[in-house]
C-alpha positions as CSV (number, residue, x, y, z in Angstrom):
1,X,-8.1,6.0,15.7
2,X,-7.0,6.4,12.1
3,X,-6.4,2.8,10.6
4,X,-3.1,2.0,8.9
5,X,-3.0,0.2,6.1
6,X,-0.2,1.8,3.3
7,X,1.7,5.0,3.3
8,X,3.3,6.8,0.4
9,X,5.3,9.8,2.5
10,X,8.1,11.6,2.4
11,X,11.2,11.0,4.9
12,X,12.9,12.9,7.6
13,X,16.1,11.4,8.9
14,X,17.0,12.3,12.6
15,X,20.6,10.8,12.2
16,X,20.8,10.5,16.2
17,X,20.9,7.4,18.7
18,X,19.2,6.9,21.9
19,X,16.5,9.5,21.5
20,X,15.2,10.0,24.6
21,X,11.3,10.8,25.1
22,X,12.2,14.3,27.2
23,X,14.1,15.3,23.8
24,X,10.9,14.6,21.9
25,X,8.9,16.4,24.2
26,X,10.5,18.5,27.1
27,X,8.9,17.8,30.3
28,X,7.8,21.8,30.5
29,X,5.3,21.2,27.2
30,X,3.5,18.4,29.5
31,X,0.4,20.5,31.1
32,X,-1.3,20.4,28.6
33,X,-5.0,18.0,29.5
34,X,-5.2,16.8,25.9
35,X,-3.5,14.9,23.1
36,X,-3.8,17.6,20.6
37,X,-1.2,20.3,20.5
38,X,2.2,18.7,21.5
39,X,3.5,18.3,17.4
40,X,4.7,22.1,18.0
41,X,6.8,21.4,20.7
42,X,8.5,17.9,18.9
43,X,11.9,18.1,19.1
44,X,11.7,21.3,20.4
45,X,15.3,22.1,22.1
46,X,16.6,20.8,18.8
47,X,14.4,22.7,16.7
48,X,15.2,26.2,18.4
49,X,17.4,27.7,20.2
50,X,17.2,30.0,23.8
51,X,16.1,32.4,22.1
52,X,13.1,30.8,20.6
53,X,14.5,31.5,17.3
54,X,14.7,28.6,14.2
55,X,17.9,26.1,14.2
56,X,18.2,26.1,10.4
57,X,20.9,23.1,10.6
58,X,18.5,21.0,12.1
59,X,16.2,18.4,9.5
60,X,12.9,19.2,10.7
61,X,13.4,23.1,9.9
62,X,14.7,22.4,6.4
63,X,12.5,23.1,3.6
64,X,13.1,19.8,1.8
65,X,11.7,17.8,4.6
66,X,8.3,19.9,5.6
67,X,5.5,18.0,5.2
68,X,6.9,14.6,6.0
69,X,5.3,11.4,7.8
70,X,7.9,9.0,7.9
71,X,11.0,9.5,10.4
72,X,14.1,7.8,10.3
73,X,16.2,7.4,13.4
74,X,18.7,5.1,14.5
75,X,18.9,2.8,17.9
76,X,16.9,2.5,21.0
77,X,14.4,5.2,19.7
78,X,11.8,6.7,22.8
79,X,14.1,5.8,25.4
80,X,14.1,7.3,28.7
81,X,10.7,8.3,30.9
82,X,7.5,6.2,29.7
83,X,5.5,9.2,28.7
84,X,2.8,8.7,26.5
85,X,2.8,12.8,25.3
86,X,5.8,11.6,23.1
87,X,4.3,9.4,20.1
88,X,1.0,12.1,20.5
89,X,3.8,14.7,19.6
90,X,5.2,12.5,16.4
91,X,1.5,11.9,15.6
92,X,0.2,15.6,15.7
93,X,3.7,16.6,13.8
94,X,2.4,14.5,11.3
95,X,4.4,11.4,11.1
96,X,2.2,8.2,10.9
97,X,5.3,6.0,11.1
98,X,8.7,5.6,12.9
99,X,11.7,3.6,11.2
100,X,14.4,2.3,13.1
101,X,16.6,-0.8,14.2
102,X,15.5,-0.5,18.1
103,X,12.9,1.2,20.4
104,X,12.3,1.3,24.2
105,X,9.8,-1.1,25.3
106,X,7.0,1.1,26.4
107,X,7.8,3.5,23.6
108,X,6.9,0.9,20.8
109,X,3.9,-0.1,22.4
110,X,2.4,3.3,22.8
111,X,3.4,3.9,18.8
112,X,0.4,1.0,18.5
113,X,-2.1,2.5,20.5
114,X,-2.2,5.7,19.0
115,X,-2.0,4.5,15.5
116,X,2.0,5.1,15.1
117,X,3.5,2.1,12.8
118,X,7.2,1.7,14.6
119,X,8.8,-0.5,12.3
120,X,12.3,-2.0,13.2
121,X,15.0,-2.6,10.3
122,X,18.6,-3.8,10.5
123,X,21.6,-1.0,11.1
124,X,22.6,-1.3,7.7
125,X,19.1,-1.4,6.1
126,X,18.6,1.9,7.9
127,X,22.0,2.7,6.9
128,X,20.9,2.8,3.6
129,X,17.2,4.9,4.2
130,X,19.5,7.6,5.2
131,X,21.8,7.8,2.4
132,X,19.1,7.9,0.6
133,X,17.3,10.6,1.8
134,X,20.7,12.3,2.1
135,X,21.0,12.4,-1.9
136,X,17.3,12.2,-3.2
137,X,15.4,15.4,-2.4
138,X,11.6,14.9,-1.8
139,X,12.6,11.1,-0.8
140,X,9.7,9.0,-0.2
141,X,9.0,5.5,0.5
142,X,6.2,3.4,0.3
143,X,4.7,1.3,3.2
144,X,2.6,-1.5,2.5
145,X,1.6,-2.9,6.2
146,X,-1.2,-5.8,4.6
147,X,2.3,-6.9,3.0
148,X,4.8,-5.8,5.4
149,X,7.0,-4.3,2.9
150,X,8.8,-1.0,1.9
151,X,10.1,0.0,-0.9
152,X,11.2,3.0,-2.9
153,X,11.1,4.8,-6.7
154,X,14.4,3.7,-7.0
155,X,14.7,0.0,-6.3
156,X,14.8,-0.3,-2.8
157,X,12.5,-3.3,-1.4
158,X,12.5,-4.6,2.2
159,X,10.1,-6.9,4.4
160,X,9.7,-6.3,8.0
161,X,8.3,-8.4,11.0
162,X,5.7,-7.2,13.1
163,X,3.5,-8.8,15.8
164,X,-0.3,-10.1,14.1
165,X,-2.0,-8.9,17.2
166,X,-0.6,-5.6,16.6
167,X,-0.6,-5.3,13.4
168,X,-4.6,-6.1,13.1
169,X,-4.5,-3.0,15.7
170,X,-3.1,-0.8,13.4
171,X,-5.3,-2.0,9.8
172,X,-8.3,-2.0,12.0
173,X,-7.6,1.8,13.7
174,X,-8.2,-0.1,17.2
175,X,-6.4,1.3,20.6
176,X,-7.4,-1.2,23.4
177,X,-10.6,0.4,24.6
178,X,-11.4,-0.3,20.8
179,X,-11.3,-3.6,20.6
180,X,-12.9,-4.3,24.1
181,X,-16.0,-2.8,21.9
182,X,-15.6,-4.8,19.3
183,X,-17.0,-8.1,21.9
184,X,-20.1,-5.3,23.5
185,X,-22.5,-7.8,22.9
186,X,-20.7,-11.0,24.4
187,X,-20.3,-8.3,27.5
188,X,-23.7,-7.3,27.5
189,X,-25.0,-10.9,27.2
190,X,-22.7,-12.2,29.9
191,X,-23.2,-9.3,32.5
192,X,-27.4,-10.1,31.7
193,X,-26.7,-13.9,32.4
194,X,-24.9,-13.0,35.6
195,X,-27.2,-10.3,37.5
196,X,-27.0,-11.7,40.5
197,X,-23.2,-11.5,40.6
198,X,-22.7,-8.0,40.0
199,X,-22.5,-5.3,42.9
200,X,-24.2,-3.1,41.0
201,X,-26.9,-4.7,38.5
202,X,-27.6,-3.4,35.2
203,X,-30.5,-1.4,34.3
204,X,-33.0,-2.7,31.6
């Protein structure tokens, strides 16, 4: 995984609440065996319509915002079904963070594990991140995650709180497999110390 440790990116507001997981990636685009491939579908029922044809109106198809990897939304972001194809489908859509004042539980945790920064702000601190994407075209901001902080080109400066446990996760580009490895040699040394414990022995 990708460690996370600052981000200078352009922003895409999605000026909705409560968006659900099956509105970031419909249920039908689900078959699919991997996590590569779902950034295509992202958003898709708001992207196009029946017809399969572009929804001009909508952010993500605007030519000011292509190329962006920091979305803005507004509360209780990932709500709905636990799937995990939803943050694959922000990541491979090229978004490396999420800003917002809420999330659903499992949503925000799966953000960690697949090297996703969600970071929660106030309503009116995210208030602000949209009017200023509104009226700055090419909007960016800066994410600093050794320091916590965000800021801007035109003043803006905000702290946010994040868990140290998951925060390490994310500078250290470490899902939970990866930082089981990280202790292989206390394992090996404790399963060699214990042979006669384990149903099936290990090999020398």
């Amino acid at each position: 995984m990708q460690p996370f440790t600052k981000l200078t990116g352009l922003v895409a507001p999605v000026d909705r609440v409560n968006v659900d997981t099956d509105a970031i990636i419909p249920k039908q685009f689900l078959k699919r065996i991997e996590r590569s491939g779902f950034g295509q579908f992202l958003f898709f029922e708001w992207r196009f319509d029946e017809q399969g044809n572009t929804i001009e109106s909508f952010n993500l198809n605007k030519p000011r915002y292509q190329g962006a990897s920091v979305l803005l939304s507004r509360a209780n972001f990932g709500c709905g079904s636990s799937r995990e194809h939803a943050p694959w489908a922000i990541l491979d859509f090229g978004f490396r963070c999420v800003i917002a004042p809420s999330y659903a539980d499992i949503f925000y945790n799966n953000c960690f594990k697949n090297g996703i920064l969600p970071i929660i702000l106030s309503e009116e601190q995210v208030e602000e991140l949209f009017q200023r994407a509104d009226k700055h075209e090419g909007y960016q901001l800066q994410i600093d995650l050794d320091n916590k902080s965000i800021s801007d080109e035109h003043g803006l400066s905000y702290s946010f709180d994040l868990d140290e446990h998951r925060r390490q996760f994310l500078l250290q580009g470490l899902d939970d497999i990866g930082l089981t490895l990280k202790h292989d040699d206390k394992i090996a040394a404790y399963e060699a110390s214990h042979q006669d414990r384990l149903a099936y022995p290990v090999q020398a």
